[in-house]
C-alpha positions, 0 to 999 in steps of 0.5 A, a space after each residue: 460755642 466758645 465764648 471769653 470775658 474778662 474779669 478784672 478784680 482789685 484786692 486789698 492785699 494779701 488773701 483769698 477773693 471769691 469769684 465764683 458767683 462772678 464766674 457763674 454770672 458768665 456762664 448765665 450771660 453765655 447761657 450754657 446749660 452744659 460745659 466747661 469753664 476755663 479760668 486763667 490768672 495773668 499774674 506770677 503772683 496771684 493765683 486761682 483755687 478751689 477752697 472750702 467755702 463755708 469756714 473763714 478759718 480754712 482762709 487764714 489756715 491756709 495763709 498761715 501755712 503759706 507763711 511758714 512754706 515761703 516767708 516774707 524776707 527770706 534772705 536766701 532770696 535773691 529776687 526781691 524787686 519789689 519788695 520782700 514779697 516778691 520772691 515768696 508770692 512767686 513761690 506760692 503762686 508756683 505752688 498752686 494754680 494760675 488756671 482751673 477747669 470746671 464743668 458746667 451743668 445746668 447753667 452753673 459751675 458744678 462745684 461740690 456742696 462746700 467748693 468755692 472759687 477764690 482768686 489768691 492774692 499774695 502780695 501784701 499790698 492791694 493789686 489789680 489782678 486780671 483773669 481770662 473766662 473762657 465758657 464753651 458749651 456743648 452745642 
């Protein structure tokens, strides 16, 4: 059985939004005991990861060190359309994920004890951001 939803999600701007417990809300209302779930962000500039849960300040380590791998106005960029966000929220998204896969076990994601799944907003300013959940079982 394949079965997709889609989840749309409005941040605030830049940084980390935790989706898993939305995710696992698909999983129930397909009733999956076993299978995959597949999750796939429709932006260039957003993306989809696994990330430590319990610290909030693994979250910010992580947009500290995105800051120093592609800086806001660099101006060796020359894509800049909306702004100077733009060209660096491309290369984070670039440098991390726009889809992942996970297994489901007894009707939930069967992330490790500290995994969560956060949606990565990298423009500064608040977006609505789309995603495509795509549960299949194993019967």
């Amino acid at each position: 059985m394949l079965t997709q939803y889609f989840l749309t999600i409005n941040t605030a701007g830049r940084g980390m939004i935790n989706v898993t417990e939305k995710l696992n809300e698909f999983i129930r209302t397909a009733n999956v005991g076993t299978g995959l779930l597949h999750v796939f962000v429709k932006h260039t500039s957003a993306s989809i990861l696994i990330c430590e849960k319990a610290d909030p300040l693994v979250l910010s380590d992580l947009e500290i060190f995105m800051q120093r791998v592609a800086p806001d106005n660099d101006p060796d960029y020359q894509h800049d359309d909306e702004g100077p966000d733009d060209m660096p929220s491309h290369v984070r998204t670039m440098l991390t994920q726009s889809f992942l896969m996970l297994p489901i076990t007894d009707n939930q994601l069967n992330l490790g004890y500290w995994q969560g799944i956060y949606l990565w907003e990298h423009r500064v300013k608040g977006r609505e951001r789309h995603l495509v959940v795509t549960v299949q079982s194993a019967s």
